[in-house]
C-alpha positions as CSV (number, residue, x, y, z in Angstrom):
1,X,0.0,0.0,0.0
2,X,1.0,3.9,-1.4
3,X,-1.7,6.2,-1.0
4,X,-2.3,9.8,-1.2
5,X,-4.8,9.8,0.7
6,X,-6.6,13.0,-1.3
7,X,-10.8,14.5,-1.8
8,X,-13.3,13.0,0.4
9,X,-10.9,10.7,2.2
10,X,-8.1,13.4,3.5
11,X,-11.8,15.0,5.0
12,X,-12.4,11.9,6.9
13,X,-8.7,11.9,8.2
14,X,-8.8,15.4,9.5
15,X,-12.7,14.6,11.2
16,X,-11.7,11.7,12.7
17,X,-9.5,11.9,16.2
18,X,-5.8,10.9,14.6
19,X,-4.6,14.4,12.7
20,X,-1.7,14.5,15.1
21,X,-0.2,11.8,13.9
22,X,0.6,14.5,10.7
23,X,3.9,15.5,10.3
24,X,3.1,18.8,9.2
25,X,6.3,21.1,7.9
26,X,7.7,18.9,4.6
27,X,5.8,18.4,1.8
28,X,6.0,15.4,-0.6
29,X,4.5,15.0,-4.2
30,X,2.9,12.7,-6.3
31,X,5.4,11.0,-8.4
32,X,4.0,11.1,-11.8
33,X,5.0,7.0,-12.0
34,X,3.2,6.5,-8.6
35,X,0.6,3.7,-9.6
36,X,-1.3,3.3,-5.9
37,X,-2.8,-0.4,-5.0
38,X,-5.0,-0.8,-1.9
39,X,-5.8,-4.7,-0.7
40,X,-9.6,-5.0,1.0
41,X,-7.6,-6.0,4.3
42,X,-5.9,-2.5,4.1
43,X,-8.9,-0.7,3.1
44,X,-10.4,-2.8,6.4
45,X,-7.2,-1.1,8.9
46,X,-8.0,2.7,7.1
47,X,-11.1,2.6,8.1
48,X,-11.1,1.3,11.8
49,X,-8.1,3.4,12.1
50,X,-9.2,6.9,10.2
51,X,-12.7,6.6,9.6
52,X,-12.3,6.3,6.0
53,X,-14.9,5.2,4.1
54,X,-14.6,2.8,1.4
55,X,-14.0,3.6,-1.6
56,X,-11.0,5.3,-0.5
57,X,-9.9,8.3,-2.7
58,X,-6.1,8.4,-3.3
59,X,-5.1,11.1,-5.8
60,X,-2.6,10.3,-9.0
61,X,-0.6,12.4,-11.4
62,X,-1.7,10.6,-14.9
63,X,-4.9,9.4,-15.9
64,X,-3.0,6.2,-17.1
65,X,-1.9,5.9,-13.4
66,X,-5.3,5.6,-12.1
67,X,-6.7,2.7,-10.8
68,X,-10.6,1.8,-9.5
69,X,-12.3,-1.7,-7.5
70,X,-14.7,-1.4,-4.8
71,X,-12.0,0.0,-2.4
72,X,-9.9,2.5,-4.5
73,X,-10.8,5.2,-6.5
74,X,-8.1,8.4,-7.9
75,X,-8.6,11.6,-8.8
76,X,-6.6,13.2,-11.5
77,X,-4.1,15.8,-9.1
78,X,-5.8,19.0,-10.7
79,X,-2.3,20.8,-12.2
80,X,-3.3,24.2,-10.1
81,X,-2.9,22.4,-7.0
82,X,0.4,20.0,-8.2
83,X,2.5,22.5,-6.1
84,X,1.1,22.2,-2.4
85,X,2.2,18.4,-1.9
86,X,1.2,16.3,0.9
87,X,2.2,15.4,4.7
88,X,3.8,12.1,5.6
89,X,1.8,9.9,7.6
90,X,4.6,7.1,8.1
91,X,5.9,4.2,5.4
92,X,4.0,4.4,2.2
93,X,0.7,6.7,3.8
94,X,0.2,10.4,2.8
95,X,-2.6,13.1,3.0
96,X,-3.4,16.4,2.0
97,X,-2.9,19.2,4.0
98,X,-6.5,20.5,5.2
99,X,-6.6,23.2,3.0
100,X,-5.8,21.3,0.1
101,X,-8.5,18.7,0.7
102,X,-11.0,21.3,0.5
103,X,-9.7,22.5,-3.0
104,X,-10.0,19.1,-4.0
105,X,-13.5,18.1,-2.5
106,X,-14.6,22.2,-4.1
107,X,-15.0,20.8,-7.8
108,X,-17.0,17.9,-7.2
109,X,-19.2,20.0,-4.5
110,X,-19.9,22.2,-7.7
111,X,-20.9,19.7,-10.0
112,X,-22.2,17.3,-7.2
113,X,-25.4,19.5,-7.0
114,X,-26.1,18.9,-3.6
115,X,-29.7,19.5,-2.9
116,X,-31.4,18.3,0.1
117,X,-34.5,18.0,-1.9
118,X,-33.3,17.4,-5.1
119,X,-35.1,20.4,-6.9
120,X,-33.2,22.5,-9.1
121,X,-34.1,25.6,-10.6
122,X,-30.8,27.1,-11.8
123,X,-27.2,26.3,-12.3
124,X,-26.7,29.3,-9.5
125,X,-28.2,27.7,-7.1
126,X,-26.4,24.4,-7.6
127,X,-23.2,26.8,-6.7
128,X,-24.6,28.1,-3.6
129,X,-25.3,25.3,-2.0
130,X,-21.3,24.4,-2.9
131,X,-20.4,27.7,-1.1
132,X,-22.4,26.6,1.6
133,X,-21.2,23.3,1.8
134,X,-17.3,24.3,1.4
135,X,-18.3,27.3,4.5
136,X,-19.7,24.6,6.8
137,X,-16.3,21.9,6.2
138,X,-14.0,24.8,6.7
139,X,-15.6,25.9,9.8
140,X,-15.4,22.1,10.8
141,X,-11.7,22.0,10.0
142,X,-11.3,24.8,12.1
143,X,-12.6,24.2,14.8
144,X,-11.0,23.0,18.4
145,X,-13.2,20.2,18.5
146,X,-14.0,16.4,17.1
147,X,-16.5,14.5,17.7
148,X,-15.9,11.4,19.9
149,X,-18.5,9.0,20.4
150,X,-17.0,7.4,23.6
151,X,-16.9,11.1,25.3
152,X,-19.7,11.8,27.5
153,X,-21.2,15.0,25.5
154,X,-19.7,13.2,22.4
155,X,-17.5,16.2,21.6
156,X,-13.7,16.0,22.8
157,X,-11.0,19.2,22.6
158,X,-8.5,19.4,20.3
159,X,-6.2,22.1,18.3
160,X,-8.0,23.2,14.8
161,X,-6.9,20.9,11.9
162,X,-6.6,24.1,9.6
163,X,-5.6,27.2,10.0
164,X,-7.6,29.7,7.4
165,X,-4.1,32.0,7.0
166,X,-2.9,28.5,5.1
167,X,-6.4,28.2,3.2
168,X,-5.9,31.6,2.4
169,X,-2.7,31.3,1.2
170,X,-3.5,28.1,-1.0
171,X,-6.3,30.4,-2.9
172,X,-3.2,33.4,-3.6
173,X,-0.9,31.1,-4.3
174,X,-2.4,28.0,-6.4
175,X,-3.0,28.0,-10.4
176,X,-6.6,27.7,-12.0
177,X,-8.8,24.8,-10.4
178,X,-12.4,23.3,-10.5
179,X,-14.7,24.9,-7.7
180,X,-12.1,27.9,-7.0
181,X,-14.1,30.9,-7.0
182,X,-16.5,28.5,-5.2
183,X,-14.2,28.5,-2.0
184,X,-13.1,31.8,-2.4
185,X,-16.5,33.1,-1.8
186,X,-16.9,29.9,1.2
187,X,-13.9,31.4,2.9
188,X,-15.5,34.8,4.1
189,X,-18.0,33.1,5.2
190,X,-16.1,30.5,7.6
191,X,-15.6,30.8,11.2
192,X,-12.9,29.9,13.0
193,X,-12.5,28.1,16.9
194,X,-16.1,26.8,17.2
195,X,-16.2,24.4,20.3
196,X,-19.4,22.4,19.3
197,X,-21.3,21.8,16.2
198,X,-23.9,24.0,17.7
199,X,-21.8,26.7,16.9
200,X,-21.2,26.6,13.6
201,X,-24.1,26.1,13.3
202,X,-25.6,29.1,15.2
203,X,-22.7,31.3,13.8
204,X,-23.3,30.2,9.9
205,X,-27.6,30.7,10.5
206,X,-27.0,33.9,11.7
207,X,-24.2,35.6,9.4
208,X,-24.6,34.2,5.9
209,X,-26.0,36.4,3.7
210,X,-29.7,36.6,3.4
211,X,-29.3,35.0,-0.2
212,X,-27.7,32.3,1.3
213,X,-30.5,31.5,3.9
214,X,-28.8,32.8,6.6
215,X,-29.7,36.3,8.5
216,X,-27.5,38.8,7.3
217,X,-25.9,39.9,10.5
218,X,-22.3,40.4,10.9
219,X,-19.7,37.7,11.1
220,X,-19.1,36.8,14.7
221,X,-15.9,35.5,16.4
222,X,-16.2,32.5,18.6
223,X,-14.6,32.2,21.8
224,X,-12.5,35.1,21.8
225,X,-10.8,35.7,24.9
226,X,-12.5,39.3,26.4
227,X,-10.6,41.1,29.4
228,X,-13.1,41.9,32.2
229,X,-11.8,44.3,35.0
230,X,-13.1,43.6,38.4
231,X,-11.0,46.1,41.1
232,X,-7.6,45.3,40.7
233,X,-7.7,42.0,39.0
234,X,-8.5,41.4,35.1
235,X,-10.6,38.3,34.8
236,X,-10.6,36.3,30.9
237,X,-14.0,35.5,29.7
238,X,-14.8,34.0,26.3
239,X,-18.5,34.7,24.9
240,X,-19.7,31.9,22.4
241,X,-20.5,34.1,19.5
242,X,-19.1,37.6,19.8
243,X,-20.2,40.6,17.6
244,X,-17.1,43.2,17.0
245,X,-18.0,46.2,17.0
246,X,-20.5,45.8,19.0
247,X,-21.6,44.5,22.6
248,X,-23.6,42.1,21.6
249,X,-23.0,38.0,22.6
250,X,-24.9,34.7,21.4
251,X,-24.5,32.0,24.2
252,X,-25.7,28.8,23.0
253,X,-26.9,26.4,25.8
254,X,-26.8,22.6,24.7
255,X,-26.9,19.3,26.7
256,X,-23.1,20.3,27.3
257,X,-24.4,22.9,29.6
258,X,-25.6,21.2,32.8
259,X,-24.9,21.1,36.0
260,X,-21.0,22.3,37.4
261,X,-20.7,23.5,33.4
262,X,-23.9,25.4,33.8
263,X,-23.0,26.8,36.9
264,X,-19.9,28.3,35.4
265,X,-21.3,29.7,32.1
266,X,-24.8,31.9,34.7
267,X,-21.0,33.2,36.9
268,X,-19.0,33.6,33.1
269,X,-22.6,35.6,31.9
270,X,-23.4,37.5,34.3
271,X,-19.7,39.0,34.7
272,X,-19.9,39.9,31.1
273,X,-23.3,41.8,31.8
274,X,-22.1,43.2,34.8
275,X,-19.4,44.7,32.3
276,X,-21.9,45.9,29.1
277,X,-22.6,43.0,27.1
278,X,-26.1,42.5,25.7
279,X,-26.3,38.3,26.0
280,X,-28.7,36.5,23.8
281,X,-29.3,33.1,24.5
282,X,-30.1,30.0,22.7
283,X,-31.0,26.7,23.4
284,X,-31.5,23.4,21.5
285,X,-35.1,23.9,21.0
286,X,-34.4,27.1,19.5
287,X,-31.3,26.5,17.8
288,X,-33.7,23.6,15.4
289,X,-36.5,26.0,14.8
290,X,-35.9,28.4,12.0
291,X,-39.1,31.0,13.5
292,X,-38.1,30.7,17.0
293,X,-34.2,31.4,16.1
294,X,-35.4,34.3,13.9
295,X,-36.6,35.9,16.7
296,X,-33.8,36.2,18.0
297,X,-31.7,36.9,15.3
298,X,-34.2,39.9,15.1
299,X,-33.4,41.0,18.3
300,X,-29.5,40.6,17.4
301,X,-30.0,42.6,13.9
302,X,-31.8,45.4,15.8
303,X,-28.8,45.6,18.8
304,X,-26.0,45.4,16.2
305,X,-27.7,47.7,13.9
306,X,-28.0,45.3,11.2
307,X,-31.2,44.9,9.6
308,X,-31.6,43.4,5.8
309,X,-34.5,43.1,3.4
310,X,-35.3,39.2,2.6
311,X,-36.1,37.9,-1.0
312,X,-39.4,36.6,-1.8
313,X,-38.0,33.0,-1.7
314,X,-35.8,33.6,1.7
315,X,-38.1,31.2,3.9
316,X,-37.2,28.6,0.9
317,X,-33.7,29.6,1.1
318,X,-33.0,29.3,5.1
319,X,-34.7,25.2,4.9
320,X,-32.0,24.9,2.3
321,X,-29.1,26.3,4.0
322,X,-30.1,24.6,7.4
323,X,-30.9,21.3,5.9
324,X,-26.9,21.5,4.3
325,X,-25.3,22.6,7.5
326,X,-27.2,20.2,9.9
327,X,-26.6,17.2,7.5
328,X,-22.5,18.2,7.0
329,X,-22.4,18.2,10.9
330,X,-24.7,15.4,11.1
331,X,-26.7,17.1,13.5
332,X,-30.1,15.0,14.3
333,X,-32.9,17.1,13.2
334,X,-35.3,16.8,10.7
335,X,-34.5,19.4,8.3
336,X,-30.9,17.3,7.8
337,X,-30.2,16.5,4.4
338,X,-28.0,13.1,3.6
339,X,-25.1,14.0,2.4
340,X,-21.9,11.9,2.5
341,X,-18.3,13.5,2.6
């Protein structure tokens, strides 16, 4: 077994708990000889391993290099991208950087069409929904969390795969690709640091554009360290969803938030009040109902000063983007779309 492990499959890698084992710094290219080969049994270890899916997606240099069974497929290295190479995993296993992944997976997000409903009216809208898409996986990839099904809250800490200053640099730096000016415009729209799916979630609802389905307001940071003075001593709070510029917060409260953890977030809230900040907060409930979150994002709009004028079709547009972002993050709710990556 050689793989590069590319697309779909170098998602998986960074989603599932192992991207430390990267040995980020050198990269390594695709030889343009490199034939790969992948044996069920190895497919079989990737997958307990990784969390890679079968069939597993390991990029080549030459169309007369690639090779496809029930376990392997290759994409055909795009030549815009043949310059950001690939980390070593160990012996005869590499992947793609994060942000090369995502320039990989933009293409066939484009042409993939991925409706929740299947309804198409317009090859624009099959583009949006790729924006959205690529915004939501980026946000992922960015975060400081994975998800960990052993964990009690099934969430577990962890440094952000990606870091958007090396996304950004891919999309300054890289020649013509497929699905390009699709992630250029997905990465204004990404957030960075999120600590739960819930807020990526929240954050994405409430700051795409009101063409996208979302509410228009500005772009939040998440969990950005605030200084609050009390007397002598400075204190370090960090708000879920912060709105610069303003005093406005967004605290989401989830089945993370009980007991000693609830405890802590009323003492963390309450200091930030005491100190100027306007806190909104959401729970579950609200967080899976597009008219009861609107409410609020209403109240957020009017605090921040941001108020937009929605389309005829914006109720149509907000199921869309909600039923993308909860199936990416594979949220349980039943506006979640099936969609594999």
């Amino acid at each position: 077994m050689k793989l590069y492990l590319s697309h779909e499959s170098a998602l998986q890698f960074y989603r599932s708990r192992q991207p430390d084992r990267v040995a980020a710094g050198k990269r390594h290219f695709i030889p343009d000889s490199h034939i790969p080969s992948l044996k069920l049994a190895e497919a079989v270890w990737l997958q307990e391993k990784f969390g890679i899916t079968m069939p597993v997606s390991a990029e080549v240099a030459k169309e007369n290099n690639r090779r496809r069974s029930s376990v392997l497929t290759c994409p055909i290295q795009s030549p815009g991208l043949a310059q950001q190479g690939y980390f070593h995993l160990g012996k005869n296993l590499y992947v793609a950087p994060p942000e090369l992944a995502l320039a990989q997976v933009a293409g066939a997000l484009v042409d993939a069409r991925i409706a929740p409903n299947c309804e198409w009216k317009s090859e624009t809208t099959a583009k949006r929904f790729a924006v959205i898409a690529l915004a939501v996986l980026g946000s992922e990839l960015a975060a400081s969390y994975v998800l960990n099904d052993e964990s009690e809250d099934g969430l577990e800490e962890r440094a952000p795969a990606l870091n958007l200053k090396d996304l950004d640099a891919l999309l300054e730096n890289s020649g013509p690709f497929h699905g390009k000016k699709a992630l250029k415009q997905a990465r204004h729209l990404m957030v960075c640091n999120a600590k739960s799916p819930a807020e990526i979630e929240l954050a994405l609802f409430a700051s795409l554009p009101m063409a996208f389905g979302g509410a228009g307001l500005p772009k939040p940071v998440l969990n950005k360290k605030v200084s609050v003075a009390y007397g002598s001593n400075t204190l370090t709070r960090d708000p879920d969803l912060l709105f610069e510029g303003s005093n406005v917060v967004l605290e989401y409260n989830g089945s993370r938030h009980e007991g000693e953890r609830a405890d802590a977030d009323d003492e963390r809230r309450n200091e930030l009040i005491d100190k100027g900040f306007e806190i909104l907060v959401v729970n579950k409930g609200q967080l899976q109902d597009a008219n009861l979150l609107e409410h609020i994002f209403s109240t957020a709009a009017k605090k921040t000063g941001k108020n937009g004028r929605c389309s005829a079709d914006y109720a149509k547009r907000r199921e869309d983007v909600r039923a993308i972002t909860f199936g990416l993050l594979g949220t349980a709710c039943k506006e979640s779309a099936n969609i594999r990556i």
